[in-house]
C-alpha positions in Angstrom: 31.7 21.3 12.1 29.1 22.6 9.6 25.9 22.2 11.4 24.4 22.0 7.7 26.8 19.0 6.9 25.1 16.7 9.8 22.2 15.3 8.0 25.2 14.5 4.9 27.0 12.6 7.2 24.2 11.0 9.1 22.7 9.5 5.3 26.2 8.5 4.5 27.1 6.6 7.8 23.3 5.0 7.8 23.8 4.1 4.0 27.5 2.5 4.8 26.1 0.5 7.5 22.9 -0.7 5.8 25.4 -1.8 3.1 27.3 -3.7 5.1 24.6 -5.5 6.9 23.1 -6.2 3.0 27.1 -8.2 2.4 26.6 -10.1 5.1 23.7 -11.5 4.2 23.6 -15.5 3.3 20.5 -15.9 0.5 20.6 -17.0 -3.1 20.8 -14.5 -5.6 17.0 -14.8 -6.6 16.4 -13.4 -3.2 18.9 -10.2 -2.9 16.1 -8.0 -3.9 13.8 -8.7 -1.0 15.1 -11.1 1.7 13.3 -14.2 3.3 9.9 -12.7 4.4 6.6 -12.9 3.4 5.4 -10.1 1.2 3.4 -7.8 2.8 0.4 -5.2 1.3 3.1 -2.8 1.5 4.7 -2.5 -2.1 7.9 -4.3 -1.6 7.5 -4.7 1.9 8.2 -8.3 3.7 8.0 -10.0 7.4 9.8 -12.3 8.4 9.3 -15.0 11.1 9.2 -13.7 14.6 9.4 -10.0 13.5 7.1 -7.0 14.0 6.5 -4.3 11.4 5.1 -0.9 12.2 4.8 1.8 9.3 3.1 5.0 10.7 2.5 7.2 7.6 0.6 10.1 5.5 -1.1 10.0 2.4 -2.4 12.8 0.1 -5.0 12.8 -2.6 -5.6 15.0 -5.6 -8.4 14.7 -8.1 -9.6 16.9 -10.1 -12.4 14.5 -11.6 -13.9 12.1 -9.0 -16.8 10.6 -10.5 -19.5 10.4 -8.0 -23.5 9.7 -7.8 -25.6 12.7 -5.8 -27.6 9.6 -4.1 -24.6 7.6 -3.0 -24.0 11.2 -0.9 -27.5 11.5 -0.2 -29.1 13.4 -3.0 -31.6 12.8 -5.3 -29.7 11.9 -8.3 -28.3 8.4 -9.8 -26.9 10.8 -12.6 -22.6 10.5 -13.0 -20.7 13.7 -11.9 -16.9 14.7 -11.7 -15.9 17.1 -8.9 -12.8 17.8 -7.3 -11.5 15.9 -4.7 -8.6 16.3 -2.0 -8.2 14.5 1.5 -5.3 14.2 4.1 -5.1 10.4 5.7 -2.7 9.5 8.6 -2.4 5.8 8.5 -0.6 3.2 10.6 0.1 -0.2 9.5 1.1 -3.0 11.5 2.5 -6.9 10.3 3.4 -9.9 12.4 5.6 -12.9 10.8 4.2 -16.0 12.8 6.3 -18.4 10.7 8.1 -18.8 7.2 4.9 -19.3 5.7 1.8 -17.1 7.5 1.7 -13.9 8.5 -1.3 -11.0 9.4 -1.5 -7.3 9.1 -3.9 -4.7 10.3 -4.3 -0.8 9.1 -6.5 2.2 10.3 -6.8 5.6 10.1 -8.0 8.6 10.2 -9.4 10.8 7.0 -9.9 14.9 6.4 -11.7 14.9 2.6 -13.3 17.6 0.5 -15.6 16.8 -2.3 -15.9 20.0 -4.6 -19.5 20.0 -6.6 -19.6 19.6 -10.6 -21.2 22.7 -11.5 -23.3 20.4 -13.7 -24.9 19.1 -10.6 -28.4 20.3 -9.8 -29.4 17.9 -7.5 -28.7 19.7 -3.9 -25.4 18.8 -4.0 -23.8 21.3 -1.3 -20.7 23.2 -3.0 -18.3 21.8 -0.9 -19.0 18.3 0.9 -16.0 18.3 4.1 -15.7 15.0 5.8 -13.1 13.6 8.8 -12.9 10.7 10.9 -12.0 7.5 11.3 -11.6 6.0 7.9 -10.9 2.5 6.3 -9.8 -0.4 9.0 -9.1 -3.4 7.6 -6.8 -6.4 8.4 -5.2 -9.4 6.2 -4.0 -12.9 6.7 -1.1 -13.6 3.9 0.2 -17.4 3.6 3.2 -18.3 1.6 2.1 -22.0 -0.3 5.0 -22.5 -2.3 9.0 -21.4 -1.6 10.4 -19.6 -4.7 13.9 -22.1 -5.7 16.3 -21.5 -8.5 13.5 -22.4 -11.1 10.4 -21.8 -9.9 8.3 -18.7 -8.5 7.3 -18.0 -5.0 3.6 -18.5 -4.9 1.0 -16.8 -2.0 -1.9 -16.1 -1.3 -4.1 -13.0 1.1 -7.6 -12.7 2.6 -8.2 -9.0 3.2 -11.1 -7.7 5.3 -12.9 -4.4 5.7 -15.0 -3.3 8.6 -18.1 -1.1 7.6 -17.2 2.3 9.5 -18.6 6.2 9.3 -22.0 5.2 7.7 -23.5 8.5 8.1 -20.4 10.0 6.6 -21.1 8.8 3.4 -17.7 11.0 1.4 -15.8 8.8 3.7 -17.7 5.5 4.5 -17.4 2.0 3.8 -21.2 1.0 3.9 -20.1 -2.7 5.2 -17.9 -5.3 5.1 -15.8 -5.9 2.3 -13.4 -9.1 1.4 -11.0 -9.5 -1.3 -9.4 -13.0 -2.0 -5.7 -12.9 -3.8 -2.9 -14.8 -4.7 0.1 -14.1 -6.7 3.9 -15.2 -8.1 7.2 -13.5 -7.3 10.0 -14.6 -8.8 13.3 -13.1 -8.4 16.2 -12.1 -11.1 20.1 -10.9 -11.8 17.9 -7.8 -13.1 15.1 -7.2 -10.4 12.5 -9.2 -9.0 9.0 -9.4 -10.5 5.6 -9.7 -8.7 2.3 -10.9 -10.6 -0.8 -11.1 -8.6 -5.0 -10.1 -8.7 -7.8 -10.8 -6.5 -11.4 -11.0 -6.2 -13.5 -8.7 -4.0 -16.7 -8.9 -2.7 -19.2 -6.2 -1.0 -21.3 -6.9 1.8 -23.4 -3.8 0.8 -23.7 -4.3 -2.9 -23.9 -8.2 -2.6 -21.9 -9.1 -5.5 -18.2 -10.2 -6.2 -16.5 -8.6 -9.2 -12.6 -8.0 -10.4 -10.5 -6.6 -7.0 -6.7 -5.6 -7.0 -4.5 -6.4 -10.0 -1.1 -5.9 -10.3 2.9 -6.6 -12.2 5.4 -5.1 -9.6 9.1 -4.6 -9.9 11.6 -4.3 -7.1 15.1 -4.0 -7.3 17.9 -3.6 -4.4 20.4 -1.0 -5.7 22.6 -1.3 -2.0 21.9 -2.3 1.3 20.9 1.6 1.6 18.8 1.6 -1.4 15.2 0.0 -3.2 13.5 0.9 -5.6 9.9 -0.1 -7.1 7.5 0.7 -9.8 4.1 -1.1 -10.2 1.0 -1.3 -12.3 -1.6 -1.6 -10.5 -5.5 -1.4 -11.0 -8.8 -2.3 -9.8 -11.6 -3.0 -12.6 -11.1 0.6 -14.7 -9.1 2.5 -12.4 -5.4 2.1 -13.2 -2.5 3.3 -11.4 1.5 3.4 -11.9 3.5 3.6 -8.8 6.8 4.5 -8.0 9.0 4.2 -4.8 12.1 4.6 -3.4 13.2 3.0 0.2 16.1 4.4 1.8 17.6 2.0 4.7 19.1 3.9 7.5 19.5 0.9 8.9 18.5 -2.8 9.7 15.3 -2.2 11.4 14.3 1.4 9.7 14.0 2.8 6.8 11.7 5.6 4.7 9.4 5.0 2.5 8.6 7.8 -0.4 5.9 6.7 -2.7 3.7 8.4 -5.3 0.7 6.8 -7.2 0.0 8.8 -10.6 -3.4 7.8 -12.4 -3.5 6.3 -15.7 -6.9 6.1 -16.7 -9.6 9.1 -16.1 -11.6 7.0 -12.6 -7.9 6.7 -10.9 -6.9 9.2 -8.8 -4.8 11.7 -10.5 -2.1 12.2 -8.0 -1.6 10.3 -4.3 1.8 10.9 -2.5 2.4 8.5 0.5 5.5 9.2 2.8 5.8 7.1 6.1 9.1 5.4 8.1 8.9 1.4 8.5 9.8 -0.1 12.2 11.4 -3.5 12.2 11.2 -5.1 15.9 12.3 -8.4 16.8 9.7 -10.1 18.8 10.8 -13.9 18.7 13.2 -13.8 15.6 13.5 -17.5 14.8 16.8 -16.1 12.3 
């Protein structure tokens, strides 16, 4: 055999399995796209009861006009800048179904940035600001209130919660905590399914609430093999569309390749994500 027709042949059988696990599936037809599980912060990502994900992954981040303050870095200067940014993140992300209606999630990770100077700056700013560590670790309880049924949407609802880490590193710090409060609709079609939801965030450090996470998703389940999604989603003036296709080797793994391509001049211009979701049944109730 072809040594360079193994990885065909592998992504064939995976995707003829996957498919066949997908036909054997008993749930209405508003729920083809995604299953029975509670969404998860993971664009199109749900637990179900009893089940443990794990999604080890890497993200990448290209701006070339960050706007940043001098004296939120350290420097004398509450003047607006725009320098070029780029950082490496390793992430792992973890999700527990405790029932049909509640499940939690934690994610850390570690950070490599570089923060390139405006040349307009004049207020000390080094050339080159190079940061690494531990970065953002955060966890979320998500609750499902209200079960999606022919005519109405699924309704739920997420508390998210940051822990202040790296606050000497400032390129790379959260200050303190942070909490963001959502809920949001899903409801599923012949077409695709559709996801509505916002949130309000609060800062510890900057002791005020103000507009978090918004979003309108779509996800739709070409085969038992394949997903797809696209998203719009922002938080107060930056704006983001997001793409993503999942490929399903199989029941409990499959890859996730996402990219995130700013809309509006604050969003980051460019942030790849690739990572491979774990599916382990710890008490599966189903």
């Amino acid at each position: 055999m072809n040594p360079g027709r193994i990885p065909f042949i592998v992504i064939i059988a995976s995707a003829a399995l996957a498919s066949s696990v997908y036909a054997q599936e008993n749930v209405p037809a508003y729920l083809k796209d995604r299953g029975t599980g509670i969404a998860t912060s993971m664009f199109g990502t749900y637990v179900r009861p009893g089940e443990l994900l794990i999604y080890p992954f890497f993200e990448y981040y290209h701006d070339n006009n960050l706007e940043y303050k001098p004296s939120e870095l350290g420097y004398p200067s509450d003047e607006d800048f725009e320098g070029k940014y780029r950082a490496y993140e390793g992430l792992i992300f973890a999700s527990y179904g405790f029932n049909d209606w509640l499940a939690m999630e934690i994610e850390a990770s570690v950070i490599d940035a570089r923060l390139t100077r405006d040349p307009n700056d004049v207020s000390g700013t080094p050339d080159e600001i190079h940061e690494s560590g531990v970065g953002d670790v955060e966890g979320e309880i998500r609750a499902r209130w209200l079960h999606e049924t022919q005519s109405r949407p699924e309704a739920f609802s997420f508390l998210e919660v940051t822990a202040p880490v790296q606050k000497k590193k400032l390129l790379i710090a959260t200050p303190d905590w942070e909490f963001k409060l959502g809920t949001g609709l899903t409801k599923g079609y012949g077409w695709g399914t559709m996801t509505l939801r916002g949130a309000l965030a609060y800062s510890k450090d900057e002791s005020k609430f103000e507009v978090g996470e918004y979003a309108i998703e779509y996800l739709k389940r070409l085969s038992g093999f394949w997903r797809i999604y696209a998203g719009i989603e922002g938080e107060q003036d930056e704006v983001e569309l997001i793409t993503e296709a999942q490929l399903h080797f199989s029941p409990s793994v499959f890859l996730k390749l996402n990219n995130a391509f700013g809309l509006t001049p604050k969003a980051t211009d460019w942030g790849p994500e690739i990572g491979l979701m774990f599916t382990l049944p710890v008490n599966r109730s189903d």
